[in-house]
TITILO-796967 format. One record per residue (C-alpha): y, x, z; residue number from 1. Coordinates in Angstrom, 2 decimals, padded with zeros to 5 digits. Each point is the difference from the previous one (the first is absolute). Layout:
<pts>
<pt Y="Y" X="X" Z="Z" num="NUM"/>
...
</pts>
This chain:
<pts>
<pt Y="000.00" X="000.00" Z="000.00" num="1"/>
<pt Y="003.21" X="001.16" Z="-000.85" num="2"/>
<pt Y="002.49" X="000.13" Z="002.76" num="3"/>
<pt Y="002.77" X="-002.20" Z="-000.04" num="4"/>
<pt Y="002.59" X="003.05" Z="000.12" num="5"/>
<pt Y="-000.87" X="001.59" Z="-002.83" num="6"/>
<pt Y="-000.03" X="-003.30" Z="-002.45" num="7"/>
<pt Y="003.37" X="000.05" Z="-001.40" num="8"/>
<pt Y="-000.13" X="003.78" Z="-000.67" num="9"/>
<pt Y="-001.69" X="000.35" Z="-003.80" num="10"/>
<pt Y="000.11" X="003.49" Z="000.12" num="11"/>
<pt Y="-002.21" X="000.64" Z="003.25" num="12"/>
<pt Y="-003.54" X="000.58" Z="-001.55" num="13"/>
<pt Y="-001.64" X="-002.24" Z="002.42" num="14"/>
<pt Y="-003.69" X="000.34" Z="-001.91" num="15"/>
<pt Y="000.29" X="003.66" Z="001.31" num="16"/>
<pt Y="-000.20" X="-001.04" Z="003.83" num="17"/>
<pt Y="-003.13" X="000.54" Z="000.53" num="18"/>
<pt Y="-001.46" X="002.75" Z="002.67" num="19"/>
<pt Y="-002.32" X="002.32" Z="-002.41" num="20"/>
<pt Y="-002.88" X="001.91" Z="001.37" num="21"/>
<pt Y="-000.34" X="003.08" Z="-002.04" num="22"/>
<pt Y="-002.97" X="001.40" Z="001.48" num="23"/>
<pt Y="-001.95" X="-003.28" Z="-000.58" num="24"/>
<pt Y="-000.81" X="-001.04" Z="003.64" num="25"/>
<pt Y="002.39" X="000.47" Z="002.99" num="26"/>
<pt Y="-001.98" X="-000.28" Z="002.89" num="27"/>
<pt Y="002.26" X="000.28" Z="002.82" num="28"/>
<pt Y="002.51" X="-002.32" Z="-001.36" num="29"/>
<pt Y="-003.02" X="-002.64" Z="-000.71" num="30"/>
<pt Y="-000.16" X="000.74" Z="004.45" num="31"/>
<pt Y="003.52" X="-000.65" Z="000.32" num="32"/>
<pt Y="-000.16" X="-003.14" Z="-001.68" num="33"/>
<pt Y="-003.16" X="-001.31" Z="001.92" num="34"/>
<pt Y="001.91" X="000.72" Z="003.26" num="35"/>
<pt Y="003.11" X="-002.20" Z="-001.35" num="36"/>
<pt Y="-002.21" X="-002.48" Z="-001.33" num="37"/>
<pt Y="-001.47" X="000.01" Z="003.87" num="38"/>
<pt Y="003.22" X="-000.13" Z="001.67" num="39"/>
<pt Y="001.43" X="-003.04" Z="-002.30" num="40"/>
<pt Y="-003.12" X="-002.14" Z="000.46" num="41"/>
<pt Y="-000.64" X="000.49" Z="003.46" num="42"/>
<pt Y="002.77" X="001.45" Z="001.76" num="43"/>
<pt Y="-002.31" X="002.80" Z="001.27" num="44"/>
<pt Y="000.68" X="003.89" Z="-000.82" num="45"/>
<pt Y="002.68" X="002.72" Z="000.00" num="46"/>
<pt Y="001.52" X="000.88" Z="-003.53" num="47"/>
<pt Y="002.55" X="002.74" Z="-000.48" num="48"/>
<pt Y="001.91" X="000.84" Z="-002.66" num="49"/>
<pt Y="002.69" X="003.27" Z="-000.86" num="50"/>
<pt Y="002.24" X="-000.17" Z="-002.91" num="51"/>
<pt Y="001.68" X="003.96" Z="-000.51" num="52"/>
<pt Y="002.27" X="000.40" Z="-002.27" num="53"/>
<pt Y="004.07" X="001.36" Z="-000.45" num="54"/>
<pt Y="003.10" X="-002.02" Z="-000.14" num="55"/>
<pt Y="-001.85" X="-003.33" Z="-001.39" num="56"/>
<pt Y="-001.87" X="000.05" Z="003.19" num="57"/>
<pt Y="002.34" X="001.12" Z="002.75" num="58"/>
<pt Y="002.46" X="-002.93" Z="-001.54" num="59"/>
<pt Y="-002.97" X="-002.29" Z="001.14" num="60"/>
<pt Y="000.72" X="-003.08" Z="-002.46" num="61"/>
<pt Y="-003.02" X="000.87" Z="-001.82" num="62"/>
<pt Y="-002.67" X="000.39" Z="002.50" num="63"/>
<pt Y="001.49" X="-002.86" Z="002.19" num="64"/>
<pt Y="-000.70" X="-002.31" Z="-002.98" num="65"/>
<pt Y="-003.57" X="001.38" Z="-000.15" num="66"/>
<pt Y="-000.76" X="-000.66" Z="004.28" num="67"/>
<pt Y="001.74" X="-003.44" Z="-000.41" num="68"/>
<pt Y="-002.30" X="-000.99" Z="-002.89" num="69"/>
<pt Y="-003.39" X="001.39" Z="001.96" num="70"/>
<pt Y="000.71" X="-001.67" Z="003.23" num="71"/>
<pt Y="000.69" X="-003.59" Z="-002.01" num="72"/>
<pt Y="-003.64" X="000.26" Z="-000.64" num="73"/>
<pt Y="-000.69" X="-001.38" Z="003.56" num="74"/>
<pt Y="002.27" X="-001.00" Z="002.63" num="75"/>
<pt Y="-000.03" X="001.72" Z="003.04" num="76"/>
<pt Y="-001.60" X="003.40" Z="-000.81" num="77"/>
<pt Y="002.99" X="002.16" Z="000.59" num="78"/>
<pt Y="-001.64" X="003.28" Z="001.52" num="79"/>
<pt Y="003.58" X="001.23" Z="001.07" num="80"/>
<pt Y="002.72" X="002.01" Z="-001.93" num="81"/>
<pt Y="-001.73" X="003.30" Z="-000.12" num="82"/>
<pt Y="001.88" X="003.21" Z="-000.69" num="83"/>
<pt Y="003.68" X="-000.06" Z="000.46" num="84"/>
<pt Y="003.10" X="002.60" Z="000.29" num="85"/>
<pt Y="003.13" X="-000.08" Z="000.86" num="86"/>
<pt Y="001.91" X="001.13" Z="-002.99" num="87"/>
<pt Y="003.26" X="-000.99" Z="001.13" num="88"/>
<pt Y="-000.27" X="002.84" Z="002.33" num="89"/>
<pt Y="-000.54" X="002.52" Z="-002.55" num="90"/>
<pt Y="003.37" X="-001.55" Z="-001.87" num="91"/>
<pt Y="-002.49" X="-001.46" Z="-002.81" num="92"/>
<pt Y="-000.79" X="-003.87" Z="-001.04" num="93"/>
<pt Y="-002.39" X="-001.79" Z="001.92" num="94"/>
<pt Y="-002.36" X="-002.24" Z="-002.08" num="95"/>
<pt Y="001.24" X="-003.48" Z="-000.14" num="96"/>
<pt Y="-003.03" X="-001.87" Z="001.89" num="97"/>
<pt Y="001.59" X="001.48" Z="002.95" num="98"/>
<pt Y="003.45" X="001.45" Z="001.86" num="99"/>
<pt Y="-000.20" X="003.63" Z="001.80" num="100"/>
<pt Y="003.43" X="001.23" Z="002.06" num="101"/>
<pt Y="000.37" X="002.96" Z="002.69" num="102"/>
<pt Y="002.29" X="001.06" Z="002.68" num="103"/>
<pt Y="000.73" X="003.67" Z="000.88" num="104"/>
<pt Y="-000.90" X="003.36" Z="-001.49" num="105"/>
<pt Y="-003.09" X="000.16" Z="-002.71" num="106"/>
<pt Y="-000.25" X="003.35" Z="-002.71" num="107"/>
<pt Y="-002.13" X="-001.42" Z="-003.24" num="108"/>
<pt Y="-002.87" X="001.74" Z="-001.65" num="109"/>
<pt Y="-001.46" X="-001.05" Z="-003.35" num="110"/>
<pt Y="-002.84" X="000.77" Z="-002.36" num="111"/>
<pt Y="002.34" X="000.97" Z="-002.69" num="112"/>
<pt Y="-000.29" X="003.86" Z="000.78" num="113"/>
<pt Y="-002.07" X="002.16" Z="002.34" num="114"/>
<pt Y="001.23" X="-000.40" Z="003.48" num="115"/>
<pt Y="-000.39" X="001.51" Z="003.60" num="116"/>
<pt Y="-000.26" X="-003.65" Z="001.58" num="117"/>
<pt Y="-003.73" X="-001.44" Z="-000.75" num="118"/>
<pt Y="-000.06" X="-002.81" Z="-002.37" num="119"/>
<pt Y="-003.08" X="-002.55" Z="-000.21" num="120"/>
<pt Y="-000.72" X="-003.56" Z="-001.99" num="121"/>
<pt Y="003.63" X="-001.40" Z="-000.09" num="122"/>
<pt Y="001.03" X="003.25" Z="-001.42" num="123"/>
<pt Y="002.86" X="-000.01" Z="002.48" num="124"/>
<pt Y="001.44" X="001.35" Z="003.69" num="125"/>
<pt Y="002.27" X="-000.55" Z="002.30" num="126"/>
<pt Y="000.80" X="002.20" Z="002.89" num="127"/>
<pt Y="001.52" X="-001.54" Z="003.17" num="128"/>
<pt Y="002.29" X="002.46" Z="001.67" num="129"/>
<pt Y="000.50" X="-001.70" Z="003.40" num="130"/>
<pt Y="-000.63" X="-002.54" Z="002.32" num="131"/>
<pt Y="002.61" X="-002.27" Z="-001.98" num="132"/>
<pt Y="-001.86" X="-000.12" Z="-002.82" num="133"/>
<pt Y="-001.14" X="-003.59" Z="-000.94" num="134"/>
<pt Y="-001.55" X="-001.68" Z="-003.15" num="135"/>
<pt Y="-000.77" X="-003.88" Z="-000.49" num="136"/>
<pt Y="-001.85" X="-001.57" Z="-002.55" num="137"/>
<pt Y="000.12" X="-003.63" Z="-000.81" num="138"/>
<pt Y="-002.67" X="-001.55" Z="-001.84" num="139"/>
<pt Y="002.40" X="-002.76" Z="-001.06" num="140"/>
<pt Y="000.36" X="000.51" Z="-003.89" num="141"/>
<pt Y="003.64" X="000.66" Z="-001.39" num="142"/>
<pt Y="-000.70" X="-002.56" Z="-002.83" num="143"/>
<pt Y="-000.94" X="-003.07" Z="001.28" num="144"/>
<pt Y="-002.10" X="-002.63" Z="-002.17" num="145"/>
<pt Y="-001.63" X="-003.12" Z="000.44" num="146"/>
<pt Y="-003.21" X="-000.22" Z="001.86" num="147"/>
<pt Y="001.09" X="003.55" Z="001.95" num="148"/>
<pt Y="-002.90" X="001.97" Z="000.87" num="149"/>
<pt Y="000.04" X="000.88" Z="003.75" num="150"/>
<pt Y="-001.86" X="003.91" Z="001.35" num="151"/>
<pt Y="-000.41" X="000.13" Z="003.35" num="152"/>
<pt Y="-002.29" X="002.81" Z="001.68" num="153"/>
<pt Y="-001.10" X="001.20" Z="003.33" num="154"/>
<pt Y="-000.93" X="003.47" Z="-000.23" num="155"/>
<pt Y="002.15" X="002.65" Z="-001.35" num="156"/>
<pt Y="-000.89" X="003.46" Z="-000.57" num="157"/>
<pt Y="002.35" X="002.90" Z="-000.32" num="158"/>
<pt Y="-000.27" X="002.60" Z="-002.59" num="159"/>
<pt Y="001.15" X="002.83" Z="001.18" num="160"/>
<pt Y="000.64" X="001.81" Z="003.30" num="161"/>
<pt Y="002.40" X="002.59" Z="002.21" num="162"/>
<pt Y="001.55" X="001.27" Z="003.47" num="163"/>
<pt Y="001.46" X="-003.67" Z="000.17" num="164"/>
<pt Y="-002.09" X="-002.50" Z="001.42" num="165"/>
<pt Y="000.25" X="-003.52" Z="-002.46" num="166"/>
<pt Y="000.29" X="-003.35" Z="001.73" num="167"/>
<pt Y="000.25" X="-003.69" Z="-001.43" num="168"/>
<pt Y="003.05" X="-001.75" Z="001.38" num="169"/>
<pt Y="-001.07" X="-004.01" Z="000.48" num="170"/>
<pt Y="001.47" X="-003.53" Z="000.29" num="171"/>
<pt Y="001.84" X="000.47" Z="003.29" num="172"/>
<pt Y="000.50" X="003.42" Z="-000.24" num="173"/>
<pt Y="-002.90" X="001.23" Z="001.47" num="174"/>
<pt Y="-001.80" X="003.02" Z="-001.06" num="175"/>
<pt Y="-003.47" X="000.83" Z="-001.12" num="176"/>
<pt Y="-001.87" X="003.04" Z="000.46" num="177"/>
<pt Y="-002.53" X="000.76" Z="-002.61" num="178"/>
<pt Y="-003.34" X="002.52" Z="-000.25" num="179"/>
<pt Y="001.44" X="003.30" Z="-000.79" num="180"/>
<pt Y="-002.29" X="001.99" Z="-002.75" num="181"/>
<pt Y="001.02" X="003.65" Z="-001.42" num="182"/>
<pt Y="001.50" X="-001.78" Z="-002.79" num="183"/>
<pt Y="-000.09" X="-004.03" Z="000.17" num="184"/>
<pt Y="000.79" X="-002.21" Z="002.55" num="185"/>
<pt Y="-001.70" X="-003.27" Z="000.63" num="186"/>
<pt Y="001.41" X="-003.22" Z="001.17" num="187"/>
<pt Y="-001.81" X="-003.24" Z="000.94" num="188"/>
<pt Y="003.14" X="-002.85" Z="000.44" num="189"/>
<pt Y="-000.64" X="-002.96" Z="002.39" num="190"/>
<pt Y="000.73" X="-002.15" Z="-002.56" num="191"/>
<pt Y="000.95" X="-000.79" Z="-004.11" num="192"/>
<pt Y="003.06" X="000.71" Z="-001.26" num="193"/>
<pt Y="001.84" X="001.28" Z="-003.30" num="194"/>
<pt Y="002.77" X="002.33" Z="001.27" num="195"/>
<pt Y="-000.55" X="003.13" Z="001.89" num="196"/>
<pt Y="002.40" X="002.39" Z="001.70" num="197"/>
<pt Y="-001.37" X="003.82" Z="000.21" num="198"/>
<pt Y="001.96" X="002.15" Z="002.71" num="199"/>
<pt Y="-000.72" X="003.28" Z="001.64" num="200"/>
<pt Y="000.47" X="002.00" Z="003.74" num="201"/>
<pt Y="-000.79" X="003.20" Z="001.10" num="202"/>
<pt Y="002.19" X="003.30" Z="000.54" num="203"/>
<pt Y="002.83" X="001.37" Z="-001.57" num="204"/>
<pt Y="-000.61" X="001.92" Z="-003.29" num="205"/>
<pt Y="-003.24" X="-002.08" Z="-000.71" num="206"/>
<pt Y="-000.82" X="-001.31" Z="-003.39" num="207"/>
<pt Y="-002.27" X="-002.46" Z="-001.89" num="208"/>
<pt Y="-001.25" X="-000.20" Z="-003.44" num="209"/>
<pt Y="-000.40" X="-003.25" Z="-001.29" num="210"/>
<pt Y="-002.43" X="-000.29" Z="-003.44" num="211"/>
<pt Y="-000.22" X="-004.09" Z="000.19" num="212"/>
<pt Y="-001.32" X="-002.94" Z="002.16" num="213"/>
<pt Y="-003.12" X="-001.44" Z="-000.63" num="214"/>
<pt Y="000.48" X="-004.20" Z="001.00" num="215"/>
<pt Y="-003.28" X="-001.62" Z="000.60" num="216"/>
<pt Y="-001.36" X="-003.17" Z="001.27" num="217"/>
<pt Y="-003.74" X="-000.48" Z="002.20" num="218"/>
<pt Y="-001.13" X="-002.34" Z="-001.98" num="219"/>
<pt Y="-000.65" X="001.85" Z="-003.63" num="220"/>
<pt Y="000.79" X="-001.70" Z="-003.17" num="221"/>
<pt Y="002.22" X="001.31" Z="-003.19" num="222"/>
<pt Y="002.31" X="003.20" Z="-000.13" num="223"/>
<pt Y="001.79" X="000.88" Z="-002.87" num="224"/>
<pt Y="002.05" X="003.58" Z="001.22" num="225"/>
<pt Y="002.46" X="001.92" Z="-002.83" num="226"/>
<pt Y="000.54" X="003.59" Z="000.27" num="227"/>
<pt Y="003.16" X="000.49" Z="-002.27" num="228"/>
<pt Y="002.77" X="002.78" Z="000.01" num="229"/>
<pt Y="003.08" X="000.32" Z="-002.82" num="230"/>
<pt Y="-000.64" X="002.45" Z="-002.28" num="231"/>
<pt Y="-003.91" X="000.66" Z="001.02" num="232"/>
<pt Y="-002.52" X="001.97" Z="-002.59" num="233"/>
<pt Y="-003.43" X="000.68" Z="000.67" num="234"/>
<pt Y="001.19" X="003.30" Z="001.40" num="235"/>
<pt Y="002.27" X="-001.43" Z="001.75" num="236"/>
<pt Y="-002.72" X="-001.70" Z="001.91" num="237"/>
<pt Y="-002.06" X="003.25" Z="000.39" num="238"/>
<pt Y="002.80" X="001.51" Z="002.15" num="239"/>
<pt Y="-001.30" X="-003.23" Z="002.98" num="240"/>
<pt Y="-002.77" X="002.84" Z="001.58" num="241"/>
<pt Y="-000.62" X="-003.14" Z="002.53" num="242"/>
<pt Y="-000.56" X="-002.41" Z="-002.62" num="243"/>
<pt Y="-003.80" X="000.05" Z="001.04" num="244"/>
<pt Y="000.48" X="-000.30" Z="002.96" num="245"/>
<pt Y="002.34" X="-002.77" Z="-000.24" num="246"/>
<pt Y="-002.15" X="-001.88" Z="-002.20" num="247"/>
<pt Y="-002.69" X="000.12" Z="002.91" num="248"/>
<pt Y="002.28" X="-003.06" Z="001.76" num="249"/>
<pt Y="000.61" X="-001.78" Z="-003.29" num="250"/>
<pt Y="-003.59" X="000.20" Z="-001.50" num="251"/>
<pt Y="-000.11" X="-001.69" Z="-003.31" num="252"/>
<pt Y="-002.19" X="-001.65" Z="-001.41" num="253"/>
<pt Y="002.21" X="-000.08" Z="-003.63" num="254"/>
<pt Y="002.83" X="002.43" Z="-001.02" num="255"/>
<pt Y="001.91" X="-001.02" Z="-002.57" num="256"/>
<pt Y="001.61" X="003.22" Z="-001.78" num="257"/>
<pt Y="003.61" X="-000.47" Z="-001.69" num="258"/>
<pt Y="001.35" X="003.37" Z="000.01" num="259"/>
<pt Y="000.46" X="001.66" Z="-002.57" num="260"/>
<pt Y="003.70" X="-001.27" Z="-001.84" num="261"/>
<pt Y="001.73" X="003.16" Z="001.83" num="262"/>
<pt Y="-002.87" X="002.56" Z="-001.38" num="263"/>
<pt Y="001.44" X="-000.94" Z="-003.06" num="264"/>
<pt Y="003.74" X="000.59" Z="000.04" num="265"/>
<pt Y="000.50" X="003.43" Z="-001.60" num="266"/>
<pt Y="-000.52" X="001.36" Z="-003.48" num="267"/>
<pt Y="-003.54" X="001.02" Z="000.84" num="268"/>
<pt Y="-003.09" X="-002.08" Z="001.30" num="269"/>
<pt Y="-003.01" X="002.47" Z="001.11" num="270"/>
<pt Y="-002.92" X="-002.82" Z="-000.05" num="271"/>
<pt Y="-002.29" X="002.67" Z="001.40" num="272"/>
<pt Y="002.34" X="000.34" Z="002.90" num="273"/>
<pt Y="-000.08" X="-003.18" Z="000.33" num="274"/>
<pt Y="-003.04" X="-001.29" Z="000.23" num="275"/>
<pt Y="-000.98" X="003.24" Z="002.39" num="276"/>
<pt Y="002.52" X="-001.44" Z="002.31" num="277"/>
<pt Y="-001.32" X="-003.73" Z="000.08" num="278"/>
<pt Y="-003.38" X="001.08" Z="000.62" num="279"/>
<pt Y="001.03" X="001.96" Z="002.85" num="280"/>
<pt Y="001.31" X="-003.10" Z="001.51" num="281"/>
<pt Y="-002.63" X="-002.32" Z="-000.81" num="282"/>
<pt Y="-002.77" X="003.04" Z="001.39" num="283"/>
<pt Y="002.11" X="-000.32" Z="003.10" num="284"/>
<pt Y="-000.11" X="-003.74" Z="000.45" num="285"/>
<pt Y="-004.03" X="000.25" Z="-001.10" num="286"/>
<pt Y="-000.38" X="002.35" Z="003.13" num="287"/>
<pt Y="001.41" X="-003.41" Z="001.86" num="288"/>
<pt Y="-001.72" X="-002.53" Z="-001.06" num="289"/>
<pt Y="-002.39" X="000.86" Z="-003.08" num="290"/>
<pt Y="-000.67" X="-003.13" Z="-001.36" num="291"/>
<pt Y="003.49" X="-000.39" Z="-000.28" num="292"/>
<pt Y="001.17" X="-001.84" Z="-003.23" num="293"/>
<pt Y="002.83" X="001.17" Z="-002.28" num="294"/>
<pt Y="002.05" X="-002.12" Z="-002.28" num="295"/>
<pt Y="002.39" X="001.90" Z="-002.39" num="296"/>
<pt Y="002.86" X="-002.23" Z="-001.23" num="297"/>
<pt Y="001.57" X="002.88" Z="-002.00" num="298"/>
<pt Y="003.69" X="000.29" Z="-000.84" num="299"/>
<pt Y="002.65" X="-001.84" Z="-001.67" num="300"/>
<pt Y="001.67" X="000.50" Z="-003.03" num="301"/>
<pt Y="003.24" X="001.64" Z="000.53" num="302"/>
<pt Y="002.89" X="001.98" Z="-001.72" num="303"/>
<pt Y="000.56" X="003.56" Z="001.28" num="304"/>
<pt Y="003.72" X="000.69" Z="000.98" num="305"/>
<pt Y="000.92" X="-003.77" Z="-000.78" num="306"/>
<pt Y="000.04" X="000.66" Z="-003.91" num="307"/>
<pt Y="-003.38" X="001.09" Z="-001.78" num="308"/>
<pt Y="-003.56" X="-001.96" Z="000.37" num="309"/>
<pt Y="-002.33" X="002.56" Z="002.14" num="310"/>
<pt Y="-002.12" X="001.62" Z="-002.04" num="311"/>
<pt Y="-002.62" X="000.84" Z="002.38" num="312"/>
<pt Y="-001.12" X="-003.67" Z="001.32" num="313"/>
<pt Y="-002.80" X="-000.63" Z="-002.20" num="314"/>
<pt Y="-001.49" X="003.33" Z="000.98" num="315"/>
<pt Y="000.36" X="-000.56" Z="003.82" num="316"/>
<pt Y="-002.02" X="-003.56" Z="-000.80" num="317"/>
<pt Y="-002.87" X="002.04" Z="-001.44" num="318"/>
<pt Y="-000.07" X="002.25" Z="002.58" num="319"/>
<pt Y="-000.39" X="-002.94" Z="002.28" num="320"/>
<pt Y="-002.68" X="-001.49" Z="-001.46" num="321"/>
<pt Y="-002.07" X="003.50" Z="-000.22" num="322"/>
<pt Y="001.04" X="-000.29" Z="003.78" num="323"/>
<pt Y="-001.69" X="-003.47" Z="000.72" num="324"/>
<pt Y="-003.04" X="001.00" Z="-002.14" num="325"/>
<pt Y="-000.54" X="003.03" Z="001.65" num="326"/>
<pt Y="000.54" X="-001.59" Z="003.43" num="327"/>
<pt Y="-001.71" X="-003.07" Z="-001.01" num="328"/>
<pt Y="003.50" X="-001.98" Z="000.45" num="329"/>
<pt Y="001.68" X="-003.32" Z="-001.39" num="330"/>
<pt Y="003.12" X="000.68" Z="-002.84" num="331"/>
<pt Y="002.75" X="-002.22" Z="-000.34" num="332"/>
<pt Y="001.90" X="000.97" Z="-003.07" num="333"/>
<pt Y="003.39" X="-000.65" Z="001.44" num="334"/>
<pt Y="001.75" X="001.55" Z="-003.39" num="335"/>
<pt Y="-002.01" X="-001.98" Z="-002.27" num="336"/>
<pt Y="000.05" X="-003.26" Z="001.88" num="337"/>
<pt Y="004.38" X="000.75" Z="000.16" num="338"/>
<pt Y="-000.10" X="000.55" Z="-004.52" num="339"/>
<pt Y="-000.33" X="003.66" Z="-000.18" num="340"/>
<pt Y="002.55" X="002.49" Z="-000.75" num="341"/>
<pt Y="002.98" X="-001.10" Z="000.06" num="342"/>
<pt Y="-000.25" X="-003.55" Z="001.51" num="343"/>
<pt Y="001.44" X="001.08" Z="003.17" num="344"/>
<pt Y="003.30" X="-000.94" Z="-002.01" num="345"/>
<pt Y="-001.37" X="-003.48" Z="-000.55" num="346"/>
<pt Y="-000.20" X="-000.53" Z="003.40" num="347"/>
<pt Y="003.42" X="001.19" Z="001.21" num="348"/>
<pt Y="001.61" X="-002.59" Z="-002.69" num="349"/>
<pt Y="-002.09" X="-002.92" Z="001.50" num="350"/>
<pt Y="000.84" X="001.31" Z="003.41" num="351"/>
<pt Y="-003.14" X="001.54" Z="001.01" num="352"/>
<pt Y="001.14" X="003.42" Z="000.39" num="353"/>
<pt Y="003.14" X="001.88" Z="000.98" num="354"/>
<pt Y="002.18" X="001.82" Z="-001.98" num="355"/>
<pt Y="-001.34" X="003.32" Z="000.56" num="356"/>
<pt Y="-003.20" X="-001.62" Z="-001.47" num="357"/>
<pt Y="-002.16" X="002.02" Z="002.35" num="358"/>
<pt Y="-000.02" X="-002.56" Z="002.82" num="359"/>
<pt Y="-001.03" X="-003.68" Z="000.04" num="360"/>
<pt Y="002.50" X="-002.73" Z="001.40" num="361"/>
<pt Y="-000.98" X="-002.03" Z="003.05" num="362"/>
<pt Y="-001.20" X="-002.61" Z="-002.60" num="363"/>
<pt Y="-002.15" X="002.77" Z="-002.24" num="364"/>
<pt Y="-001.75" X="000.86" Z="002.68" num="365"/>
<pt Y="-000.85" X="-003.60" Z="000.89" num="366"/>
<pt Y="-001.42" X="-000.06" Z="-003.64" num="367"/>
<pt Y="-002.05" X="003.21" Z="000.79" num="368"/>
<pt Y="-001.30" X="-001.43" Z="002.87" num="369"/>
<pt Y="-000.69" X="-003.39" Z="-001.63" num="370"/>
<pt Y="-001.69" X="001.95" Z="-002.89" num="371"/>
<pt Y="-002.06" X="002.39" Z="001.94" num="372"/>
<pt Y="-001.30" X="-002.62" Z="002.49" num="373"/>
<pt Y="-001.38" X="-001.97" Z="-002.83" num="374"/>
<pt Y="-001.96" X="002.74" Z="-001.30" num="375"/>
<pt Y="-001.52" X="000.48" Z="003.33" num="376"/>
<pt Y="-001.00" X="-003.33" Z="000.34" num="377"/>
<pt Y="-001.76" X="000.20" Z="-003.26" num="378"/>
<pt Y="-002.10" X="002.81" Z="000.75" num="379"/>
<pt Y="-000.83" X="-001.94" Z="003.39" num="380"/>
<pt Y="-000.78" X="-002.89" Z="-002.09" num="381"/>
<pt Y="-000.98" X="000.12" Z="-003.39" num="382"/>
</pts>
């Protein structure tokens, strides 16, 4: 079925949105879907899901379509936010689904370049200097719609860890202490909510590190979790040296892969490079959880510097699907299903895309969404 979204757009190749399977059989995808199928029909089951990517996931219009779609398949099976950061403490965009702010004195790390502060899954840090150091974050989404999704949670882990001991500040103002590990801290709250208030205490001249929260809930159920920083390549990404341990607390049972648009921007593409780099990662999340499944949704069309089509998008697509054969992945074609080279023009005019045509609008990445959702659903159910 063709979503409603893309209807009115001619020039979206909608017969293209289909996930492929280049090695024949993907296995551990097949797993993944049996555990949704379980969850849906009977409400029983944990099922997690990571989308990484650059700028089109940290903006989180894109991925928020995607969780909004999976938990419509059954009411109730919200299994909690999952990973989270406060990006408005590193003087960056938080993703729209929710609101981050901070009080007092933070220094920002990312993935961008080698660093001296370790990085893990978000691909971010944040350093808290002193005991006035605060961050919130509000689940409430910055866009509001009809039929509003509500997150709540009641555990929270803490990526990350320092000289400064980290405390949740409560309704009331009360404070609670959490389990203290080398480099997490764990929190069980006494009851659900959606906002949470980090804070610290301890000495003079103490510090924490702060890689992202992990927001949970008891009672299992659906997590989709994005991992997205501006500007992020797969070596980007390679620079996290706690990004397996990180994914230890998020545990996927699906990635889905969308970097890849930033490996591109330059006069010269080294696919070999490339692909060395993904596999890396996906080794790395293997180590996790091996029967892990990956879905590649490859890379937009795009112009390079604003002005000429990028020549090297139809390459990155094939290396891609070499990717998900030799991983025995899912492919979604997202330059074919968009028209091919050159159609990222097409869908700035219908306004689709913005004018740097690199990035989707808030209503391009709704079609995405729309798009890649249905594909999933017919590889659940052909």
């Amino acid at each position: 079925m063709v979503p409603t979204s893309a209807h009115r757009y001619p020039f979206i190749r909608t017969d293209k949105s289909v996930l492929q399977r280049p090695a024949g059989k993907a296995p551990h995808y097949d797993l993944f879907l049996r555990k949704l199928d379980t969850l849906v029909r009977s409400g029983r089951g944990d099922v997690r899901v990571l989308h990484v990517g650059g700028s089109h996931v940290q903006g989180g219009s894109w991925s928020d379509r995607l969780r909004r779609h999976f938990l419509s398949l059954r009411y109730g099976m919200d299994g909690g936010r999952g990973l989270v950061f406060p990006f408005a403490a590193a003087l960056t965009n938080t993703p729209v689904s929710y609101n981050s702010s901070y009080v007092g004195n933070w220094e920002s790390t990312g993935c961008l370049k080698p660093a001296d502060v370790p990085l893990g899954l978000t691909g971010m840090a944040i350093t808290a200097q002193d005991t006035s150091a605060r961050v919130i974050v509000d689940l409430l989404p910055r866009e509001p719609q009809l039929m509003q999704q509500r997150y709540c949670f009641n555990r929270v882990d803490l990526l990350g860890g320092g000289t400064l001991e980290p405390v949740l500040i409560l309704q009331g103002r009360d404070t609670l202490a959490g389990v203290i590990g080398p480099d997490f801290a764990h929190f069980d709250l006494p009851y659900y909510t959606d906002w949470i208030q980090l804070a610290f205490r301890g000495p003079q001249g103490a510090k924490f590190t702060l890689r992202g929260l992990y927001l949970d809930k008891s009672s299992g159920g659906f997590t989709y979790s994005e991992a997205g920083v501006n500007g992020a390549s797969t070596t980007s990404w390679l620079h996290c040296e706690k990004w397996q341990q990180d994914l230890q607390r998020v545990r996927p049972d699906l990635v889905i892969f969308s970097i890849g648009i930033n490996d591109i921007q330059g006069h010269e593409f080294d696919s070999g490079r490339f692909m060395a780099n993904y596999r890396r990662l996906m080794d790395e999340v293997r180590r996790v959880n091996p029967r892990c499944a990956f879905l590649f949704t490859g890379i937009n069309d795009s112009y390079y510097r604003g002005r000429y089509v990028n020549p090297h998008t139809a390459t990155v697509e094939e290396c891609f699907k070499e990717l998900a054969r030799e991983y025995k992945g899912v492919f979604w074609d997202m330059y074919a299903v968009m028209g091919g080279a050159g159609s990222i023009a097409q869908w700035q005019e219908a306004g689709l895309a913005q004018p740097d045509k690199v990035h989707f609008s808030p209503s391009g990445y709704k079609v995405i969404g729309d798009l890649l959702f249905d594909a999933i659903l017919a590889s659940w159910r052909p």
